[in-house]
C-alpha positions as CSV (number, residue, x, y, z in Angstrom):
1,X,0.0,0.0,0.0
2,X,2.9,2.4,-0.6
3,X,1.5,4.8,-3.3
4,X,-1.8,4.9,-1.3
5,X,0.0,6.1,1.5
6,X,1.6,8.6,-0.9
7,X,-1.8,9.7,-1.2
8,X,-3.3,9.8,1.8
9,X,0.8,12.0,2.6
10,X,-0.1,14.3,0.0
11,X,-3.7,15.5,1.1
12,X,-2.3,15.5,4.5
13,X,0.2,17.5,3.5
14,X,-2.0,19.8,1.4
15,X,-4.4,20.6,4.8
16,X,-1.1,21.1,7.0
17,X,0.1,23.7,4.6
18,X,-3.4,25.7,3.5
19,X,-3.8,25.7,7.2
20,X,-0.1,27.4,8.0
21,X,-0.6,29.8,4.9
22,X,-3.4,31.1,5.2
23,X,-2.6,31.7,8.9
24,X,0.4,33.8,7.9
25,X,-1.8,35.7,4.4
26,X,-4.5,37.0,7.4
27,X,-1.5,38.8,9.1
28,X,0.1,40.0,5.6
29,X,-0.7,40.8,2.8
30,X,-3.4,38.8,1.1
31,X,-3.2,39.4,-2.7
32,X,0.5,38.1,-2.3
33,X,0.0,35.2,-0.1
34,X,-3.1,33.9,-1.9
35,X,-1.0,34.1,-5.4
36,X,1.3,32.1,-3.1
37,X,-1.3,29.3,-1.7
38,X,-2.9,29.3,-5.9
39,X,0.6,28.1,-6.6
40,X,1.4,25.5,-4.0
41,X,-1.9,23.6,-4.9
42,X,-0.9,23.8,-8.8
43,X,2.1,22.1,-7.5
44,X,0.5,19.6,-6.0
45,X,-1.9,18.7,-8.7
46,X,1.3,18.2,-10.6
47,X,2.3,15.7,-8.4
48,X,-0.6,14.1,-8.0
49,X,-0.9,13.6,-12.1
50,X,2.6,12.2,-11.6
51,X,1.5,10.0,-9.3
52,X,-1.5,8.6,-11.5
53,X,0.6,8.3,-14.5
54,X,3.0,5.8,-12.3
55,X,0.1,3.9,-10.6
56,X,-0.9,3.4,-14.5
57,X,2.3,1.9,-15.4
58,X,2.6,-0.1,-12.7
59,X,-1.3,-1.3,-13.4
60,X,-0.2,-2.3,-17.0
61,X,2.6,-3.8,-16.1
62,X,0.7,-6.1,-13.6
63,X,-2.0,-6.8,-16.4
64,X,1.4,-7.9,-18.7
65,X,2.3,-10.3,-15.8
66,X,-0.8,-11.8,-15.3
67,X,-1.1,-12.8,-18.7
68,X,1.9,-14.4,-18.7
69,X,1.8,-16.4,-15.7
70,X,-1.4,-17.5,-17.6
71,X,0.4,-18.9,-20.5
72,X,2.8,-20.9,-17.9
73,X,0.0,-22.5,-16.4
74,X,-1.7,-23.8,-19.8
75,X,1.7,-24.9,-20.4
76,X,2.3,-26.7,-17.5
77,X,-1.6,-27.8,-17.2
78,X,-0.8,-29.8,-20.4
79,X,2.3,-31.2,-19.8
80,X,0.9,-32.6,-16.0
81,X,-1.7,-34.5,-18.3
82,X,0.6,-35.3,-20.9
83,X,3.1,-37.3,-18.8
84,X,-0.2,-38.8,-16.9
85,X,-1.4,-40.2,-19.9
86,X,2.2,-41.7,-21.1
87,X,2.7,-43.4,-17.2
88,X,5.2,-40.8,-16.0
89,X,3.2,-39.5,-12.5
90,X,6.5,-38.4,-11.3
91,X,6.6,-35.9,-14.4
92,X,3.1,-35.5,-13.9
93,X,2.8,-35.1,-10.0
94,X,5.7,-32.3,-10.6
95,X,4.5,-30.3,-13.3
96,X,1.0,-30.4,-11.3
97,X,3.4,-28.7,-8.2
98,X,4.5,-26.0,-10.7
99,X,1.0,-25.3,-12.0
100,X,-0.2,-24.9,-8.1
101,X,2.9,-22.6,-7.8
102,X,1.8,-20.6,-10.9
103,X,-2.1,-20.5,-9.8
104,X,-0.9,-18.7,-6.2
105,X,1.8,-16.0,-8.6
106,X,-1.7,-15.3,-10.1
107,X,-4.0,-14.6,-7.5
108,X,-1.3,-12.5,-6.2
109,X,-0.4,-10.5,-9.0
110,X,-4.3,-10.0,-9.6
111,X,-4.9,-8.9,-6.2
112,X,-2.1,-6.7,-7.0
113,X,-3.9,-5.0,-9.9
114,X,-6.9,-4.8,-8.0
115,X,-5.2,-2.6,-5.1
116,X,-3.5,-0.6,-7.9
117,X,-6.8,-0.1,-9.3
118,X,-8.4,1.5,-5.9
119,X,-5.3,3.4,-5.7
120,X,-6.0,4.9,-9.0
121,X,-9.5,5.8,-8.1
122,X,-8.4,7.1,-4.8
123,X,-5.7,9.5,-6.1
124,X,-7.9,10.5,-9.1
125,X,-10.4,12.0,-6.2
126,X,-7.3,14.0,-4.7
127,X,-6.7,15.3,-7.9
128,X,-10.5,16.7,-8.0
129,X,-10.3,18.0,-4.5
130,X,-7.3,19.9,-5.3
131,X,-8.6,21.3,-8.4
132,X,-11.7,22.3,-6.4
133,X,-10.0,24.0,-4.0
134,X,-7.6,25.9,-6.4
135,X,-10.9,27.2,-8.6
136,X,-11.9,28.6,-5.0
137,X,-8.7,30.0,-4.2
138,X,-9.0,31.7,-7.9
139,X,-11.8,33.0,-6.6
140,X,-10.9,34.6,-4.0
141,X,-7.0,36.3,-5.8
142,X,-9.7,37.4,-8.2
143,X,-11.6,39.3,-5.9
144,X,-8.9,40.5,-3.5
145,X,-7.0,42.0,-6.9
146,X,-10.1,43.7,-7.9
147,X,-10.7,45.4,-4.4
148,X,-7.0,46.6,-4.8
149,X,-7.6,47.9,-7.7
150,X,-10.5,50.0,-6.5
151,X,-9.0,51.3,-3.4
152,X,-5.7,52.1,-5.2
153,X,-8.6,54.0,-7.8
154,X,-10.2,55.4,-4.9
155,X,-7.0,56.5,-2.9
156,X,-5.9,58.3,-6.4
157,X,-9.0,60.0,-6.6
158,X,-9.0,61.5,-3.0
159,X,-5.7,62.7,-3.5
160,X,-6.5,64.2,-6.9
161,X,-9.7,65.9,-5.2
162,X,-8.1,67.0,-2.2
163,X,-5.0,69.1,-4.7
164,X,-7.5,70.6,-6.1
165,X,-10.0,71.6,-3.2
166,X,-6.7,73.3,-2.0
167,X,-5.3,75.0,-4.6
168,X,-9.2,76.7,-5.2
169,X,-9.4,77.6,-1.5
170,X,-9.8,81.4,-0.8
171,X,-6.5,82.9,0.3
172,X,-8.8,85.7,1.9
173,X,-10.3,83.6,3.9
174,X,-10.0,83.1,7.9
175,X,-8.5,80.3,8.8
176,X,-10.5,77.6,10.3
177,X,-8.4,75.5,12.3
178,X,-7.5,72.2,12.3
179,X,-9.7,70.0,12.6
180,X,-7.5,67.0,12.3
181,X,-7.5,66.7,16.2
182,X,-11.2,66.8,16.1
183,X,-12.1,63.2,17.3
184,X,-15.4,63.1,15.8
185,X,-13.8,63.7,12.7
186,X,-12.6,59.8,12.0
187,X,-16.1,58.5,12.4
188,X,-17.5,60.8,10.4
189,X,-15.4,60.6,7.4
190,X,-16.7,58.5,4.6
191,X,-13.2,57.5,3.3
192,X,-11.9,56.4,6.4
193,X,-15.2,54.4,7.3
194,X,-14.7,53.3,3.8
195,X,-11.4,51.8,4.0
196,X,-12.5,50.0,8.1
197,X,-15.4,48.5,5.8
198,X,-13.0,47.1,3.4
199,X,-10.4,45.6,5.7
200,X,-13.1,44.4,7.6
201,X,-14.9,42.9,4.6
202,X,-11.7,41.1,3.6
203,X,-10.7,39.8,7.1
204,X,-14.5,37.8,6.7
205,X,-14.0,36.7,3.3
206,X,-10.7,35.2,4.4
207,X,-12.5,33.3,7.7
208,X,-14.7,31.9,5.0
209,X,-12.0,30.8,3.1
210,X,-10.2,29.1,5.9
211,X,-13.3,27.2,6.8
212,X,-14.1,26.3,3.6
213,X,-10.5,24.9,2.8
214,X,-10.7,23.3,6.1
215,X,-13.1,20.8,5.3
């Protein structure tokens, strides 16, 4: 059961590490560190096709014994009734001794191509839950470039906007203070209540996330 094993390593492995990344992308940055976690999974569907393309060998290769094991025993099948039939039973009694040998090489190499076969299957599934997982991940590097994009827009807009508010403001005019200091002010500013929306929009997406991939 080696290359089940292999299997059952490599989805273990794939939980341990979306669990540690996206630990570490919910303290950093998460456009970065969800390009990162899109690219680990693409590794390890490559491994896992690797790992179906060798199971497949090793399947055919089983298939190839089997058959020729097959041809031993007819051969050996006819020469146990062959040497019957001319009064040889030692000849016979022996080549009956090597066709029992041959009948247990079959049953094992078939069981072995059986267990091959499961393996297949098994690791054909990992290979769909990784591709499922990486679509969601797609998702979700989609979405977090997109909202960069618009507060990068947004930010460049508010700077353009505030130039020109003060390169039209009345040089005759009293000054008003700053109102920086003014407490109230941070509540009441839309851009700043904007941008506490947005990281806290993206911290929930990415709890979803890691539930989701948790599964």
């Amino acid at each position: 059961m080696w290359v089940a094993g292999s299997s059952m390593g490599l989805l273990d492995d794939l939980n341990q590490f979306l669990e540690d990344r996206l630990e570490e992308f919910l303290r950093n940055n998460p456009h970065l560190e969800l390009q990162a976690l899109l690219e680990q999974l693409r590794e390890q569907e490559k491994d896992t096709i690797r790992l179906i393309f060798d199971l497949q060998r090793e399947e055919q290769k089983l298939q190839e014994d089997i058959l020729n094991v097959a041809k031993e025993i007819q051969l050996w099948h006819g020469r146990a009734a062959k040497a019957k039939t001319s009064g040889r039973l030692d000849l016979a009694q022996a080549a009956t001794n090597r066709e029992a040998e041959l009948l247990r090489e079959g049953n094992q190499r078939w069981g072995q191509m059986q267990g091959c076969r499961e393996r297949i299957l098994q690791t054909k599934e990992l290979q769909k839950q990784i591709q499922q997982r990486s679509a969601e991940v797609q998702v979700k590097v989609k979405a977090a470039q997109a909202q960069r994009e618009q507060t990068q827009s947004r930010e460049s807009y508010r700077s353009t906007t505030s130039t020109n508010s003060s390169t039209q403001q009345n040089p005759w005019s009293e000054p008003m203070g700053d109102k920086s200091t003014d407490p109230r002010s941070t509540s009441s500013d839309p851009a700043q209540l904007d941008a506490v929306f947005e990281k806290w929009e993206m911290e929930m997406e990415l709890e979803d996330l890691k539930r989701n991939l948790g599964r």
